[in-house]
N, C-alpha and C positions, 0 to 999 in steps of 0.2 A: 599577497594573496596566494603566489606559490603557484604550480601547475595545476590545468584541468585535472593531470591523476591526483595529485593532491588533494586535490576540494574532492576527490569520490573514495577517497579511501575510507572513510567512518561516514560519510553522508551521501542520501542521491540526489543528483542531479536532475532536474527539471528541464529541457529540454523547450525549442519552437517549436512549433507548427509548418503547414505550408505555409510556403511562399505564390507558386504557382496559383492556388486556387485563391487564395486571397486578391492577386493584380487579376485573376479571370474575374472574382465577382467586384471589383472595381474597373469591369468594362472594359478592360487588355485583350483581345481577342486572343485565341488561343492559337494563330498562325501567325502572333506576333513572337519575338526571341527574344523571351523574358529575360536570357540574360545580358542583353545589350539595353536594357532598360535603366542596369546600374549606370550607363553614360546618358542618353537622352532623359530618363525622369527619374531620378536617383533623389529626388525629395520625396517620391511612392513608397520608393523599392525603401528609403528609413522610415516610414513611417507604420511600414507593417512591422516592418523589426521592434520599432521603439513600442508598438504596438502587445507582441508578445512580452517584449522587459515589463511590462507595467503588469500582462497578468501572470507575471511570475517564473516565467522562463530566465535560466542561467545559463546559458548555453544556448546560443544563436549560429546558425549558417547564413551564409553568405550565400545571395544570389549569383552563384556560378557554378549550378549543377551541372549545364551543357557547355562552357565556356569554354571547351576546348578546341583545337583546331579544325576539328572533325566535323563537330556539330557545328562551328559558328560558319565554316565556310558553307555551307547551306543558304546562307542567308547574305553570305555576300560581308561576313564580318572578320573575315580571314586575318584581314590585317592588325586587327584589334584585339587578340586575344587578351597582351600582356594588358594593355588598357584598360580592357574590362575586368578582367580578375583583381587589377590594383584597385581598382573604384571602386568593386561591390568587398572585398576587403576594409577600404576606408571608410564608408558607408554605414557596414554594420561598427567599425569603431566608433562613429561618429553616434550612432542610435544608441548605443551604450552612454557614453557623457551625456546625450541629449537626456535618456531619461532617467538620470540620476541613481542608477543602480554601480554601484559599488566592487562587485563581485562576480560580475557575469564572464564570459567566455565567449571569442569568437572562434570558429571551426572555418576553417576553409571549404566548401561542398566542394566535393569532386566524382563529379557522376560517369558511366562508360561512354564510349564516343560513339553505340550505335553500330561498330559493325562486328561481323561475323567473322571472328578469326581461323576457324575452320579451313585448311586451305590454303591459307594465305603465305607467301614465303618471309621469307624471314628476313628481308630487308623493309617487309611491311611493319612487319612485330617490332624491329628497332624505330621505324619512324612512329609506331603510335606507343610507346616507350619517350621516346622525344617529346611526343605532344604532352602529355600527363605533364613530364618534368616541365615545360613551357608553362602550364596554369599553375602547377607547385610554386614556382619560382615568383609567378606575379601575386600568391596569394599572400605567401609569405614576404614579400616586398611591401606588402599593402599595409602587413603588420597582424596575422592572426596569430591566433595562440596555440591552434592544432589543425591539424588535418581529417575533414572526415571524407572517406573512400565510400560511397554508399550505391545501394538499389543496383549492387552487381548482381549480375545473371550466369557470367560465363567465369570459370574459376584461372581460367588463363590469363584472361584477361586482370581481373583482378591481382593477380601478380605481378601482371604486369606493372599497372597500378603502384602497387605496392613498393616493389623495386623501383621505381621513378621518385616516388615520395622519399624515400631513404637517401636515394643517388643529391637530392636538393637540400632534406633539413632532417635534426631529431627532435623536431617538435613532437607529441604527441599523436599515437595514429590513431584513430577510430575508424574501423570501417563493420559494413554493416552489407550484409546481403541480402537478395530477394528471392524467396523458391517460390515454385509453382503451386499447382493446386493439389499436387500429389506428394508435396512435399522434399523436394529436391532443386539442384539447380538445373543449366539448361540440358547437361551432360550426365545426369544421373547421379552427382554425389547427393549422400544425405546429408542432412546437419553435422548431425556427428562428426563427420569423418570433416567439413566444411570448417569446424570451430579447431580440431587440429592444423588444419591445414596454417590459417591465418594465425596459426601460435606460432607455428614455425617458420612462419615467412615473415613475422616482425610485429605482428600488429599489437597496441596494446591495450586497446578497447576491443571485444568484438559483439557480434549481434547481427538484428533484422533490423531489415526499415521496409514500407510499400507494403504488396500483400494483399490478401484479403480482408483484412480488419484485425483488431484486437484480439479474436479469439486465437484465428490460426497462427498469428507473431508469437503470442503466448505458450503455443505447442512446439513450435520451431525454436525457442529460446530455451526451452527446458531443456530441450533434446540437446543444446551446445553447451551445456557448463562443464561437459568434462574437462576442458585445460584449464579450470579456476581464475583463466580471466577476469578484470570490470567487462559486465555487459551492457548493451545498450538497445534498448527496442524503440522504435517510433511507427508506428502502424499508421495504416490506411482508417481513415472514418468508415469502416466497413465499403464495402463496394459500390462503385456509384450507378446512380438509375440516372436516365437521362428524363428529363419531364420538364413540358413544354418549351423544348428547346434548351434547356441548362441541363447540367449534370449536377446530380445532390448526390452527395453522402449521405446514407441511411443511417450511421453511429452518431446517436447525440453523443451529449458531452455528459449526460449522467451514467451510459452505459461505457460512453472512453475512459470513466475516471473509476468504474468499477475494477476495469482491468488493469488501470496502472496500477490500483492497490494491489492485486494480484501478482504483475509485475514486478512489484516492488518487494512483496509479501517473500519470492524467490529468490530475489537477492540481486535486481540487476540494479545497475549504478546511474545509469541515466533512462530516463523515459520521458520521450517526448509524442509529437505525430508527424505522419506522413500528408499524402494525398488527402484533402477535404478536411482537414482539423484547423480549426481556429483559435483565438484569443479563448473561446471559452473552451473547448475543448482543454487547453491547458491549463487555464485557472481550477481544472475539476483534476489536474496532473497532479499540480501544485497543495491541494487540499491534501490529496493520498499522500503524497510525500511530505508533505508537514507531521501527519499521522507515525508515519515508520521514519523519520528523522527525528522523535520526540520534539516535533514542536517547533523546532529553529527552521528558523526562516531570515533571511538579509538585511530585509529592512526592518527600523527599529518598530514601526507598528506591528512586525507579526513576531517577537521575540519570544523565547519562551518567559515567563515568569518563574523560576526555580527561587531557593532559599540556599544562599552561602551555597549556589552551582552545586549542589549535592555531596557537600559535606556534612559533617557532622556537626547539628544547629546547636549553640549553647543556651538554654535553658532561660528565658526573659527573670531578671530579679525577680525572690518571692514566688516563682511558680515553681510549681511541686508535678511532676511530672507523671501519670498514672500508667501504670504497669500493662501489659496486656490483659491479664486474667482480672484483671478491676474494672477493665474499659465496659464489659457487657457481659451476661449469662452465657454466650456463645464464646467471647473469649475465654471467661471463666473455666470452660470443660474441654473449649482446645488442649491436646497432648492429656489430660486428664479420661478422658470419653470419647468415643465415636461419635462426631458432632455430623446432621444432618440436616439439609436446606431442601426445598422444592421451591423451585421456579412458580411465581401466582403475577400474575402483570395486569394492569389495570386496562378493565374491560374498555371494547368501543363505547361511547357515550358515557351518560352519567346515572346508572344503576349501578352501585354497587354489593346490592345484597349478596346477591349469589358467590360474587368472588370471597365477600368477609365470610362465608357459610363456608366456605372452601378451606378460609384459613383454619378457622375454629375445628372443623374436623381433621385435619391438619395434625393443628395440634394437641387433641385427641389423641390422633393417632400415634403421638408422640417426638413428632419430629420437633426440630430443636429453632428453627427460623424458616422465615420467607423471604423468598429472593426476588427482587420487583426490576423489573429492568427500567433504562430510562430510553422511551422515546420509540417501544419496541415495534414494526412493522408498520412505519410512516405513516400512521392512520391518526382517527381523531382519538385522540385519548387525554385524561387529566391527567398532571402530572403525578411520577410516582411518590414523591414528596409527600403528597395530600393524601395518598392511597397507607402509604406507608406509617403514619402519622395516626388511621383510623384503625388501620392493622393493628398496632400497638396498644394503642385505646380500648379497642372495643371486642379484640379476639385475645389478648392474655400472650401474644406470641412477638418475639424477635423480629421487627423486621430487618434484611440488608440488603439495604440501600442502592443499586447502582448509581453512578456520577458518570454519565457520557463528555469526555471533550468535543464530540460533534457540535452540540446545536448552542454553546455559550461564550460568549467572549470572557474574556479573564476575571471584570468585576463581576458579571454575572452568575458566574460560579463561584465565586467568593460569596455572595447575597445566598445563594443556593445551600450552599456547604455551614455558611454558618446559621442559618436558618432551619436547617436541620438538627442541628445542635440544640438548637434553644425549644425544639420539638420534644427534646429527649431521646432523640435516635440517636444512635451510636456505632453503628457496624455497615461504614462503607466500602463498596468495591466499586474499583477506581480504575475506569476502562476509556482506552482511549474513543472506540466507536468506529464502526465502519462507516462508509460515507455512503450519504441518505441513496437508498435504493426507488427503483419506479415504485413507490407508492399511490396515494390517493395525490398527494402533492409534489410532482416531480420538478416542480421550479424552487422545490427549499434547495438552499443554499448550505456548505458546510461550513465549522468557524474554523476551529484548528489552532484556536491560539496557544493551545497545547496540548500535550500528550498525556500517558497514564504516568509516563516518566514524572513531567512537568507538573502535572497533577497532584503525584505522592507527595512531593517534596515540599509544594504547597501547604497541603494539609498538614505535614508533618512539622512543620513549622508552627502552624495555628495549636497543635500540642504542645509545643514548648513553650505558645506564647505569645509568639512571633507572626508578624504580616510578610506578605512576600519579600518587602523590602528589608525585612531583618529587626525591624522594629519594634519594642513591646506592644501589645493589645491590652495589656491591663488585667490578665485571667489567660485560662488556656481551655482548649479541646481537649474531649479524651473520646477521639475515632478510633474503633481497631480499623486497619488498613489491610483489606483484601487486591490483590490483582487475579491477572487473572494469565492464562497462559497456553497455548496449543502444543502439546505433545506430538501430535503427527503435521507441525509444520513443514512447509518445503524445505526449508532452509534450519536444521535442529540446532548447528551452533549457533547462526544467530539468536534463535529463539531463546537457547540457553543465555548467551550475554545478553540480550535483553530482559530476563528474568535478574539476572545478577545486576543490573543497575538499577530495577526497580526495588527489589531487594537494598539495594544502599542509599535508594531514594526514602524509603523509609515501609517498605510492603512488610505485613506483620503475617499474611496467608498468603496461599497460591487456591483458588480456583481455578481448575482444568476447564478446557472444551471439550465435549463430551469422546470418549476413547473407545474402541470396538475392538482395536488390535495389541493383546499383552505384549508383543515384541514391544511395539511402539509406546506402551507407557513404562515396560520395564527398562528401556533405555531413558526414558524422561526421568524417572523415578533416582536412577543411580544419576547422571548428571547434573540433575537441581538437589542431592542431598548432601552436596558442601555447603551450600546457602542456608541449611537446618532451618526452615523455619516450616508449620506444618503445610502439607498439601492435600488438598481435596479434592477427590476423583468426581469428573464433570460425569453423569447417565444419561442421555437421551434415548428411551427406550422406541426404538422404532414401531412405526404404527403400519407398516406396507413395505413389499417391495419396490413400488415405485417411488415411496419415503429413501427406504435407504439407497438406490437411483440416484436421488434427487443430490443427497448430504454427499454421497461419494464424490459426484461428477461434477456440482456445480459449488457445493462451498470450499472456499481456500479453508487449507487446517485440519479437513475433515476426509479421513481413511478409514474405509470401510473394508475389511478382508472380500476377498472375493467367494471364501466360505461362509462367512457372516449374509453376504449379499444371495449366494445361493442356498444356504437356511429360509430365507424372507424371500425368493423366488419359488419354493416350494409350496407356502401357506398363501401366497400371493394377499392379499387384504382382508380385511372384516376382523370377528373377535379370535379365527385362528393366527393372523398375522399378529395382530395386538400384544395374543398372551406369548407368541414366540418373541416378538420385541421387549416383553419383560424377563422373558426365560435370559438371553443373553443378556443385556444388563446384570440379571444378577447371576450371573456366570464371570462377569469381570471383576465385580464387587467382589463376589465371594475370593475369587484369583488375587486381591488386592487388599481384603479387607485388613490384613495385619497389618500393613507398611504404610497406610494412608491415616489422615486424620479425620477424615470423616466423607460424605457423600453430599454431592448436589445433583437433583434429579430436576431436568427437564421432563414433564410430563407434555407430551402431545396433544395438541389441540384439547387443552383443557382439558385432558382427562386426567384429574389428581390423584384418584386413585390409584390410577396405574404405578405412582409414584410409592405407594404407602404397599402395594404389591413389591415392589423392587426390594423394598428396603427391608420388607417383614424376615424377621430372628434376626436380622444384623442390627436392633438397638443396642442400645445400652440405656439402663435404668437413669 
């Protein structure tokens, strides 16, 4: 299985939850000393453990955040330190076998002991030096596989820490601290300067834990990647309200699993929770990082399904393999024309005149396909399957297709994908899907059993022939294969090697997310043009300042210039913000139009137009 750094070098890690709040809401009073509980009720203290292995955590601590000498003599447990750290060490090994995961990881917790080193002489600083090394010593006695150093405040301390863990083992460090509400520790460092520090005192994980929730973890993580450490974040369920005598955590689990994707989206390596997260909090961890790990997951039920793992599929006997420019009219004028899409998604309910009136003038107007999303803004809608189907039929125009890995298990997307096929659709884009946001139905659940990776390779298979298992089908597909890709992600190398495996998965386009900054797609542009396959620049023409607000601050992927955002702070909303939200769009397009293979236009709340304004003198006949 190799080291914890190991399993995070090319994949992330899924992380626990509390422990704490889970023995409080199983009736522990909270002036009990949770971690003397790894000796008195040490069938609890695994069964919360075994608890997170099942929803999907790989990476477990140990109930011995306070175990040290400091905190336990409080309680009168002085004597027991090493006892208790062997136990809640053994414990979590034992919830590992018990629940039959394969792959997990135990971390030893090692939290601070609570005092105030300010002051203190330096015969104190060696004895709580000492103490650390005391809980180090029985953690790893116990049998873990790393150390995590967490929910520090004081930076002295914390090295202290640190040098005690070294002085006992080179198992792997993790540690992880906690700033305040202003952004710092207790002594005024910031992040920044906080993520050097723990580079050079040994650590080789580093990050947050605690906090005030996911958002603020997410701002204090960014702020530390300059020593290109693994990261690791585990936030608080946002901040707790105390009501009718309990303390709740305000962050469900559909808004914790919004920011692990975010999280994850930046490149850290493990993401779990703090204070107030539970079993499902992490299973919604677990969804996101299926997503940005392409799909692999440990056990054999969440595996990806790929084709010959992403090599080059051979051809089922008798099939004849169809070229790009034969797949579809849109292949056809790829690299030939400036090929052109608008966004049209199937309306709430089931009227569809208006939208098929949209296409047809559409394609009037000459644009070249319709882009249907699947699944778009958690509402009620028909499938775009059924929309895309009548598209084709009844308006004369291309539709392409999106295929979400959110909402289908593997055969269900197989039924999906070849069903479309036998429609006469032909031009899908193959997205993995961000995970289901508070819509009208916040209890949907996400599937994840693969990604846009796992996806391509799929379908690219079903053209040669072939079922996922490598098998002949007896005939073949002929999908052109769109992905899709962010230009201004956090993370631009990942993004770029993620384009280049989808690219070998079998992607025959690139559709962009929509771009406002030429720095930022002029570096995308030159780094995905080894991959030569075409690219189409994403427009979303802004409809308001408080639009482009919105795209800046809260979507991952999405950079807005601050002169972009102060153009649309000038016109503020209505038909002058409108027509400046087209003015730039086609100000990038124009900046772009020779190096791209054509345009996809988001038009805003349904107004298509605005679309066929973008794009007017950039056709081609």
């Amino acid at each position: 299985m190799g080291t914890l750094l190991d399993a995070i070098r090319d994949t992330p890690l899924v992380a626990d939850g509390a422990m704490g709040t889970q023995l409080y809401e199983r009736g522990v009073l909270y002036t009990t000393n949770y971690d003397e509980l790894c000796l008195s009720r040490p069938a609890l203290v695994k069964k919360i453990h075994v608890e997170y292995l099942r929803a999907g955590a790989r990476m477990i601590e140990t109930n011995s955040f306070g175990a040290n000498r400091y905190r336990l003599t409080r309680h009168g447990f002085d004597k027991a330190v090493t006892e208790i750290n062997v136990a809640a060490a053994r414990i979590a090994r034992e919830a590992v076998t018990e629940s039959g995961v394969t792959d997990a990881f135990v971390c030893g917790a090692v939290g601070p002991t609570g005092l105030a080193l300010k002051g203190l002489p330096d015969h104190e600083r060696v004895a709580i030096r000492a103490a650390f090394e005391e809980q180090v010593r029985g953690l790893v006695s116990g049998g873990v596989d790393a150390i995590a150093v967490e929910t520090m405040r004081h930076p002295e301390e914390l090295h202290i820490a640190i040098d005690a863990v070294r002085a006992v083992t080179d198992l792997p460090l993790v540690t992880m601290v906690s700033f305040d509400a202003f952004g710092t520790m207790a002594d005024g460092t910031p992040p920044e300067k906080m993520a050097e520090q723990l580079a050079a005192w040994g650590a080789n994980v580093l990050g947050v834990n605690c906090g005030d929730g996911p958002s603020g973890i997410f701002e204090m993580v960014e702020r530390m990647r300059g020593p290109g450490l693994p990261m690791i974040a585990m936030p608080n369920a946002g901040i707790p309200r105390r009501i009718e005598g309990r303390f709740v955590y305000m962050a469900n689990p559909e808004y914790f699993g919004v920011y692990a994707n975010r999280l994850l989206k930046l490149g850290v390596s493990i993401v779990g929770g703090c204070c107030g997260s539970t079993p499902d909090h992490i299973r919604r961890v677990v969804g996101a990082a299926k997503m940005r790990s392409h799909g692999v997951a440990s056990d054999a039920a969440s595996e990806t399904h790929t084709v010959e793992g992403g090599t080059p599929v051979e051809p089922a006997p008798g099939v004849t393999v169809v070229p790009r420019e034969e797949k579809s009219r849109y292949g056809s004028r790829l690299g030939r024309h400036f090929v052109t899409s608008v966004e049209v998604n199937p309306p709430a309910g089931l009227d569809l005149r208006r939208t098929l009136d949209a296409c047809k003038m559409l394609k009037a107007a000459g644009i070249d396909a319709i882009n249907i999303a699947d699944g778009p803004r958690a509402s009620a809608r028909m499938s775009n399957l059924a929309m895309a189907a009548r598209v084709q039929d009844e308006c004369g125009i291309e539709p392409l297709l999106h295929v979400c890995c959110r909402d289908r298990n593997v055969l269900g997307t197989i039924a999906h994908v070849l069903g479309a096929h036998q429609l006469g659709l032909r031009n899908l884009v193959i997205i993995t899907g961000d995970p289901p946001k508070m819509g009208d139905y916040p209890e949907c659940t996400a599937v994840y059993d693969m990604d846009s990776v796992g996806l391509l390779q799929m379908v690219r298979g079903f053209n040669v022939g072939r079922d996922p298992g490598g098998k002949p089908v007896g005939g073949a597909t002929s999908f052109l294969l769109t992905t899709g890709a962010e230009p201004a992600a956090m993370d631009h190398d990942r993004e770029i090697a993620k384009l280049r495996r989808k690219v070998e998965a079998g992607a025959e386009v690139v559709l962009t997310q929509p771009v406002y900054d030429t720095e930022v797609l002029e570096r995308f542009l030159r780094d995905a043009e080894p991959l030569g396959i075409p690219i189409v620049i994403g427009l979303l023409p802004l409809a308001s300042y408080r639009n482009a607000e919105f795209l800046h601050n809260e979507v991952p992927g999405m950079h807005i210039p601050d002169g972009v955002r102060e153009r649309m702070r000038k016109v503020g909303s209505g038909p002058a913000a409108r027509k400046e939200g087209v003015a730039i769009a086609r100000e990038m397009l124009g900046a772009f139009r020779s190096r791209v293979a054509g345009a996809y236009i988001m038009p805003p709340l349904e107004r298509w137009e605005a679309a066929i304004e973008v794009v007017e003198g950039f056709l081609d006949p």
